[in-house]
The first five atom37 places (N, CA, C, CB, O) and aatype in JSON, in Angstrom:
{
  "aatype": [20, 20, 20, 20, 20, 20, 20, 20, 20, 20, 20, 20, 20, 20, 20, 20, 20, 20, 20, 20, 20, 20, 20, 20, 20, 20, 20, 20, 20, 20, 20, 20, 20, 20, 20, 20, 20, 20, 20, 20, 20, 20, 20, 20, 20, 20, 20, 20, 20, 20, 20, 20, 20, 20, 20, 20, 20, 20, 20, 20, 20, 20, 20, 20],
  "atom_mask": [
    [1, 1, 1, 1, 1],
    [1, 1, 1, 1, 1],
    [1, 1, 1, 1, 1],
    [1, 1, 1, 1, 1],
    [1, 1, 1, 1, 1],
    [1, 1, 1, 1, 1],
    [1, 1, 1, 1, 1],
    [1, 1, 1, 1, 1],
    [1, 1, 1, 1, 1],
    [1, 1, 1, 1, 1],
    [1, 1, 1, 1, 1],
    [1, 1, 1, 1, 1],
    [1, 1, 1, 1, 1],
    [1, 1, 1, 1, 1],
    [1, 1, 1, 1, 1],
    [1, 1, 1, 1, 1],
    [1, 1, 1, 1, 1],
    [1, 1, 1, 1, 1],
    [1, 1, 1, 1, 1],
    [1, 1, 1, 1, 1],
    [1, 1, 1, 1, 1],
    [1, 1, 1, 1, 1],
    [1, 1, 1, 1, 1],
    [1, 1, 1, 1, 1],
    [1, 1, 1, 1, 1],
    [1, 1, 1, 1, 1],
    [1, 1, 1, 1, 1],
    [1, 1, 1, 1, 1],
    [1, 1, 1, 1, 1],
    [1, 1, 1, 1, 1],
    [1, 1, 1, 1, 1],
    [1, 1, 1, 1, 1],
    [1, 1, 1, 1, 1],
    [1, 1, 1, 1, 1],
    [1, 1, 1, 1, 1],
    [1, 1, 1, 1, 1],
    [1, 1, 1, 1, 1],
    [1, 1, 1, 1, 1],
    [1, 1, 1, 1, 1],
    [1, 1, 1, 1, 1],
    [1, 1, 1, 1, 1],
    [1, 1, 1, 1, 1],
    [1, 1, 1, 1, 1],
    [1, 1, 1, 1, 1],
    [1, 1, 1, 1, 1],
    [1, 1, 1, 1, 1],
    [1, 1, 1, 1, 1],
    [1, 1, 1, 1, 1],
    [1, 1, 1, 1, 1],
    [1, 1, 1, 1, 1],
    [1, 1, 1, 1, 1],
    [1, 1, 1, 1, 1],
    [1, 1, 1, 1, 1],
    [1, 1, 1, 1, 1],
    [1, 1, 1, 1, 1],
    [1, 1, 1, 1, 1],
    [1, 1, 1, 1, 1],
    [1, 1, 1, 1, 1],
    [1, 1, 1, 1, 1],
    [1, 1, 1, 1, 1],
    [1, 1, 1, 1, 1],
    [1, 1, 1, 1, 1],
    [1, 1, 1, 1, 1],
    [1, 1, 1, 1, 1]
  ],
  "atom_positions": [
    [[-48.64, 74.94, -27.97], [-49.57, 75.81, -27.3], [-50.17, 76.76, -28.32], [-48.89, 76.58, -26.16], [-49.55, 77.44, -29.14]],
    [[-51.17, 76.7, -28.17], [-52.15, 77.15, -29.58], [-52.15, 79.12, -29.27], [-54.4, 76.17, -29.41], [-51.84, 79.9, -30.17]],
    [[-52.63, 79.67, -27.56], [-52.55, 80.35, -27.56], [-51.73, 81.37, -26.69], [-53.29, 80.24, -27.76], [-51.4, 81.15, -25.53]],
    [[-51.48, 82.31, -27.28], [-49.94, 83.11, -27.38], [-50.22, 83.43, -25.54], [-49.8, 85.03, -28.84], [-49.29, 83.1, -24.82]],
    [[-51.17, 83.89, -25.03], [-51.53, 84.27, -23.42], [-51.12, 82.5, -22.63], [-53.78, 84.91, -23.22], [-50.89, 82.37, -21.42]],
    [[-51.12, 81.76, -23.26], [-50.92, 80.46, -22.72], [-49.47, 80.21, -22.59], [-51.58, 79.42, -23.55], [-49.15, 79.07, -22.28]],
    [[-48.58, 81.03, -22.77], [-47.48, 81.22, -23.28], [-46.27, 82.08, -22.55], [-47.85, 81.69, -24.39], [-45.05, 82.1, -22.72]],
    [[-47.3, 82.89, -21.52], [-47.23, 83.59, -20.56], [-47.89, 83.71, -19.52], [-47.21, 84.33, -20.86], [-49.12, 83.7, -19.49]],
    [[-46.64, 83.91, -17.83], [-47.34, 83.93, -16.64], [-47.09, 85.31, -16.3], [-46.92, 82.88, -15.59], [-46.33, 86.08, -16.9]],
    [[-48.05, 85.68, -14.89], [-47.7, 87.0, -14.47], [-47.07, 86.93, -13.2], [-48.83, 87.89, -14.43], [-46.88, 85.85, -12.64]],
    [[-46.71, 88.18, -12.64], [-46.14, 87.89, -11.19], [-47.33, 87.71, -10.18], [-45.15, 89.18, -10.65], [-47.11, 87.64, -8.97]],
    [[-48.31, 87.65, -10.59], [-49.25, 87.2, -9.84], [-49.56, 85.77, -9.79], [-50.24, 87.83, -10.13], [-50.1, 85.29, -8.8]],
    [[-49.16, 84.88, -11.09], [-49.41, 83.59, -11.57], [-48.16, 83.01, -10.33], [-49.12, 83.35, -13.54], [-48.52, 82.31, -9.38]],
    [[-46.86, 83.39, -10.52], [-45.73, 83.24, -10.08], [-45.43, 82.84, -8.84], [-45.24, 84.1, -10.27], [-44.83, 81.84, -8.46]],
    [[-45.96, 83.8, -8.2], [-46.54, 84.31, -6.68], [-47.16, 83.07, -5.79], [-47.9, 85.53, -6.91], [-46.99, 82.69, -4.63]],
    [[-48.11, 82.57, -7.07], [-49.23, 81.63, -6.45], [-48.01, 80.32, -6.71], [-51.13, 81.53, -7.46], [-47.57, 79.86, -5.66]],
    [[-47.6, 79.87, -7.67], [-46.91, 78.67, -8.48], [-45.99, 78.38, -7.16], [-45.95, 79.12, -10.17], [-45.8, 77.35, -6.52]],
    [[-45.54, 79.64, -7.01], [-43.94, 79.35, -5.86], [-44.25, 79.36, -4.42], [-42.6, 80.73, -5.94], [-43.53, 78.96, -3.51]],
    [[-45.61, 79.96, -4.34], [-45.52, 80.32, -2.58], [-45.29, 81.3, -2.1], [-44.68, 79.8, -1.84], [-45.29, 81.47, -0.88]],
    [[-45.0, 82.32, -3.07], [-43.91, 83.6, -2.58], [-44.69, 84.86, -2.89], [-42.28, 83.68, -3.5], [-45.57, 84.76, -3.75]],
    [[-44.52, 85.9, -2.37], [-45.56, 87.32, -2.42], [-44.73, 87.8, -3.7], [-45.55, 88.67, -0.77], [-43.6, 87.54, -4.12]],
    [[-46.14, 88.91, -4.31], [-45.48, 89.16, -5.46], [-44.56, 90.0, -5.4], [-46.17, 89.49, -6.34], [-44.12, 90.5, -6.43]],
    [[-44.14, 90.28, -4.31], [-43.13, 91.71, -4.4], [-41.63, 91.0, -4.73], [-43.06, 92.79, -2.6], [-40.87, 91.48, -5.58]],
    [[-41.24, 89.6, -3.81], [-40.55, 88.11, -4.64], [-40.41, 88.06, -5.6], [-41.03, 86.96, -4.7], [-39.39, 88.49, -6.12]],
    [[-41.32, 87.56, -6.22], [-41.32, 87.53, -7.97], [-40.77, 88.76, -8.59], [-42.88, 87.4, -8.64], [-39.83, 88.73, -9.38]],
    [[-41.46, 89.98, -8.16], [-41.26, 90.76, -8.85], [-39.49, 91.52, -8.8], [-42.43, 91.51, -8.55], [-38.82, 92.08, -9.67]],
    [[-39.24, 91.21, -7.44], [-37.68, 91.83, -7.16], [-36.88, 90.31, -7.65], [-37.29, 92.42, -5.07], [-35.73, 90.31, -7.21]],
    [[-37.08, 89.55, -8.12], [-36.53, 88.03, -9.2], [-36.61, 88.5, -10.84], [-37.91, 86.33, -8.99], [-35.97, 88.16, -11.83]],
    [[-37.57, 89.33, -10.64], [-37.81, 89.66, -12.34], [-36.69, 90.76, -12.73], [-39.56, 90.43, -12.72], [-36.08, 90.8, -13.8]],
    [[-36.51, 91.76, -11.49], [-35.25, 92.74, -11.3], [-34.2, 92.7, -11.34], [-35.09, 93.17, -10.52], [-33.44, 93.57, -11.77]],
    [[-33.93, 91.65, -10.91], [-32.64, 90.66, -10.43], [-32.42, 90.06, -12.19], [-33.22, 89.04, -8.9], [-31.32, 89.85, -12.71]],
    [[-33.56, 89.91, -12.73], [-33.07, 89.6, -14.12], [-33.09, 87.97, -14.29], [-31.49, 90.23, -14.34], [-32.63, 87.29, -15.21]],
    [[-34.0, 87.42, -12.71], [-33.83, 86.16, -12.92], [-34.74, 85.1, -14.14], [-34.0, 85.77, -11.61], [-34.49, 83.95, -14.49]],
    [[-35.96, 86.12, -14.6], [-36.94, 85.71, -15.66], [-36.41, 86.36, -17.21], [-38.56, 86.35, -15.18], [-37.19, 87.09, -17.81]],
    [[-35.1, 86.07, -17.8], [-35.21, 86.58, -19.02], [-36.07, 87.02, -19.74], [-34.89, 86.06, -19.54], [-36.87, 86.11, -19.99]],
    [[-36.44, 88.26, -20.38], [-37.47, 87.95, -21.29], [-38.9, 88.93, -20.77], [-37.7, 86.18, -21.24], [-39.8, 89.44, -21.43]],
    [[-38.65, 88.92, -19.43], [-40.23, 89.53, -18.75], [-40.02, 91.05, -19.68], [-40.31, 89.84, -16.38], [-39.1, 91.68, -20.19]],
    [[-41.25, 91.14, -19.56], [-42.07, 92.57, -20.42], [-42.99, 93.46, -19.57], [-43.2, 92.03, -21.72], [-43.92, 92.8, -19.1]],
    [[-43.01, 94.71, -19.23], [-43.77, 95.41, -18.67], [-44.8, 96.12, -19.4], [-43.12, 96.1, -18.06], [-44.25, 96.95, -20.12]],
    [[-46.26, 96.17, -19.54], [-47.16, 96.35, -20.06], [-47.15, 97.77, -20.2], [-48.09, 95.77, -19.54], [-46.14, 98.3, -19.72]],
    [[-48.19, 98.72, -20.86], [-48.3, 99.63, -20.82], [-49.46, 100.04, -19.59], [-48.38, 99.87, -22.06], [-49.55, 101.13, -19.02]],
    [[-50.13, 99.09, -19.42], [-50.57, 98.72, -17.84], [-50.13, 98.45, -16.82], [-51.08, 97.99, -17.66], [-50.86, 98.27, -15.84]],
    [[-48.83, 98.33, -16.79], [-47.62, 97.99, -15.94], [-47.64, 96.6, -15.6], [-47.54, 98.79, -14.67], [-46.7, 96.33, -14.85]],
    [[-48.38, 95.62, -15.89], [-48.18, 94.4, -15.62], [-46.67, 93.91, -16.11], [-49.3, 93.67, -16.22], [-46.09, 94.45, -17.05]],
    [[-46.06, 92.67, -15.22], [-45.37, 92.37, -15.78], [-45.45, 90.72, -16.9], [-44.6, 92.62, -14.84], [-46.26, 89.89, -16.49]],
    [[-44.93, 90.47, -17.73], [-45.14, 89.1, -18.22], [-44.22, 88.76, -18.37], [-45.77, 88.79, -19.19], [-43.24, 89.5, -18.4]],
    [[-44.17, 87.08, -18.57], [-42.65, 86.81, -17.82], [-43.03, 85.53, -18.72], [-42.27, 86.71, -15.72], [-44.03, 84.94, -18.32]],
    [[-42.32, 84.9, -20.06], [-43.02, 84.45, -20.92], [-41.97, 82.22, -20.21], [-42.67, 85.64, -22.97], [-40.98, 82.0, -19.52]],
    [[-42.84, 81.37, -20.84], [-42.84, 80.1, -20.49], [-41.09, 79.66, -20.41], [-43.82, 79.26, -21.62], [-40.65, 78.81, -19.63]],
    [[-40.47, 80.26, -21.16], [-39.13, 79.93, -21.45], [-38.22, 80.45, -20.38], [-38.75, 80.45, -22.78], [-37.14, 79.87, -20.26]],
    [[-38.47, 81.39, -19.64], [-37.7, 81.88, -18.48], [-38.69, 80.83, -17.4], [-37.74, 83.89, -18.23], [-38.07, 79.9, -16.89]],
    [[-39.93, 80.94, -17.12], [-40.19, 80.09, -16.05], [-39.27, 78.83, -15.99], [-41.58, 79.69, -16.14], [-38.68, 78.46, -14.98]],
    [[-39.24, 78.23, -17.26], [-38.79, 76.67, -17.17], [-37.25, 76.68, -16.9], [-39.12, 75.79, -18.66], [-36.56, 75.85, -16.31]],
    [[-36.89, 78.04, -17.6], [-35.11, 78.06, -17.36], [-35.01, 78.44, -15.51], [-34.13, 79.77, -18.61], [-34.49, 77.7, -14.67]],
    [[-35.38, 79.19, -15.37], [-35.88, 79.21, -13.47], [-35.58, 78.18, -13.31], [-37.46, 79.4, -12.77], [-34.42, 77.8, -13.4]],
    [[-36.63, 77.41, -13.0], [-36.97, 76.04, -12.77], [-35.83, 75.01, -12.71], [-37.85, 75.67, -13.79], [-35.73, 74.08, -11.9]],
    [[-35.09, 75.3, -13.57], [-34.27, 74.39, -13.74], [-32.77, 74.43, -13.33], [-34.39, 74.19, -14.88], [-31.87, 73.64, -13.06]],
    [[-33.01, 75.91, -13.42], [-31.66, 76.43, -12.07], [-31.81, 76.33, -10.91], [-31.24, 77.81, -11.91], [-30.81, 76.29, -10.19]],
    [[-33.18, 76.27, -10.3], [-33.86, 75.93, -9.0], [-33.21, 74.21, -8.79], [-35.86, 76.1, -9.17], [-32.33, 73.95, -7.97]],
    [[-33.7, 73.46, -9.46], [-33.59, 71.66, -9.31], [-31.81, 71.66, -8.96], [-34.13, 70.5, -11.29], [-31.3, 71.11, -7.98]],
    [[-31.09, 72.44, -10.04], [-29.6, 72.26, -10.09], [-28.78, 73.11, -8.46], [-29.05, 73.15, -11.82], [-27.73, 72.67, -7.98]],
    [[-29.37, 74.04, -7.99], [-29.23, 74.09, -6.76], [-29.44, 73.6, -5.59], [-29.43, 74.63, -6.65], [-28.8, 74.06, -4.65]],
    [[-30.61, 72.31, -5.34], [-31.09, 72.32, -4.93], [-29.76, 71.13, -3.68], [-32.38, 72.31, -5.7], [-29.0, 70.47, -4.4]],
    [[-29.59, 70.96, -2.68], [-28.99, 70.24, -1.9], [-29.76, 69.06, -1.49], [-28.59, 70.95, -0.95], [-29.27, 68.25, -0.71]]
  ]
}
């Protein structure tokens, strides 16, 4: 991935990806479930490709 913003989602990206309101995402990011997320000096949060996919993959391994 060439560029570094490509590299990173927001809890707004998140929100949309999962189905879930951002207040979800964002109390998951609290929870500590996105290693790694960063809060802007804009307060955004970013929540970089390597926690999505580790998510992800704790999601599949739960899944019944």
């Amino acid at each position: 991935m060439s560029n570094q913003l490509e590299d990173v989602f927001t809890v707004e990206d998140l929100a949309k990806r999962y189905g879930k309101t951002e207040r979800t995402i964002r109390r998951l990011v609290n929870q500590g479930e996105f290693p790694g997320a960063k809060r802007t000096p804009q307060r955004w949060i970013i929540i970089p490709l390597s926690a999505v996919q580790a998510y992800e993959a704790r999601a599949v391994e739960y899944r019944p």
